[in-house]
C-alpha positions as CSV (number, residue, x, y, z in Angstrom):
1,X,52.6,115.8,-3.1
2,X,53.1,118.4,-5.7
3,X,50.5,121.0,-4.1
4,X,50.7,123.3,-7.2
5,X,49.4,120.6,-9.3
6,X,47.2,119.2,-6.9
7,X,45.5,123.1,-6.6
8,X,45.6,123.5,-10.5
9,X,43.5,120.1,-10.3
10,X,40.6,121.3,-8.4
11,X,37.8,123.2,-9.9
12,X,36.4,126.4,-8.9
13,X,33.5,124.9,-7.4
14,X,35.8,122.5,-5.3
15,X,37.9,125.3,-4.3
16,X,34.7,127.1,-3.0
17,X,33.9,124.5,-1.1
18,X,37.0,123.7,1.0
19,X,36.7,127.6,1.7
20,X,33.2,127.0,2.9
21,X,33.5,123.7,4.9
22,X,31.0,120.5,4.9
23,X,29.2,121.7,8.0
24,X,30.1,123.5,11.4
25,X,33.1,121.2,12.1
26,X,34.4,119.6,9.2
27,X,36.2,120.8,6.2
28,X,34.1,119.5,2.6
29,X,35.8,116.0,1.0
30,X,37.3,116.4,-2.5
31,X,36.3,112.3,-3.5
32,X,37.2,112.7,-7.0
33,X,41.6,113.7,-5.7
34,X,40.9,111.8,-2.7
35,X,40.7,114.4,0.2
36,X,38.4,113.4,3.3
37,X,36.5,115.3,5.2
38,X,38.7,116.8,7.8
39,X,37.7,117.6,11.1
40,X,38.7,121.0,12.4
41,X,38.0,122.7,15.9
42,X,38.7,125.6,18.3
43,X,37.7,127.0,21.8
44,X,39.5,129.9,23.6
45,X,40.4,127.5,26.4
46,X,41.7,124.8,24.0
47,X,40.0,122.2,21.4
48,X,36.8,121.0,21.6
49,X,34.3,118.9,19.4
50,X,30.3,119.0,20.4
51,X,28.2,115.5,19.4
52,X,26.3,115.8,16.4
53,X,22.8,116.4,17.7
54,X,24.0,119.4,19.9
55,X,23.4,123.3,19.0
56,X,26.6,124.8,17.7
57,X,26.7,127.7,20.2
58,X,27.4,126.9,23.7
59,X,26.8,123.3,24.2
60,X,27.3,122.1,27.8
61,X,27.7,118.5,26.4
62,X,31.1,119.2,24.8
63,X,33.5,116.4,24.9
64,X,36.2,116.8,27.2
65,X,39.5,119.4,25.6
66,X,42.8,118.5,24.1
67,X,44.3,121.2,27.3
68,X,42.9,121.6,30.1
69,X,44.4,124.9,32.4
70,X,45.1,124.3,35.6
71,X,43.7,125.3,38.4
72,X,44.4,128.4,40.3
C-alpha cells in the first residue's frame, strides 16, 4: 500500500473524520478507498470493549480484558 497516495486520496472531510472517530469505540469507515470501521480500545488495567447499550464511563458490564494482572 502506497500510504502517501492513499493520504493524498482522502478529502479533507475524510481526514477529519478518521481524526474524530465513528462513535466512542470505533474509528469512522472510509467506503469510497475501502477502510472499515476499526475498532479501537483502552483501560489502564489492559483492553476492554463495553456492549453497545452500556454508558461509556464506568460500565460494570465490560467484557472480560485482553490481560488480566495477577493476583497479589
Amino acid at each position: 500500500m502506497d500510504i502517501a497516495a492513499t493520504l493524498a486520496a482522502l478529502t479533507l472531510e475524510e481526514k477529519a473524520s478518521l481524526c474524530l472517530g465513528a462513535d466512542l469505540w470505533h474509528t469512522a469507515p472510509v467506503p469510497r478507498l475501502g477502510f472499515p470501521a476499526i475498532m479501537v480500545s483502552d483501560g489502564p488495567h489492559g483492553l476492554r470493549r463495553q456492549p453497545e447499550d452500556a454508558d461509556h464511563i464506568n460500565s460494570p458490564n465490560c467484557r472480560p480484558r485482553a490481560f488480566r494482572p495477577r493476583a497479589r
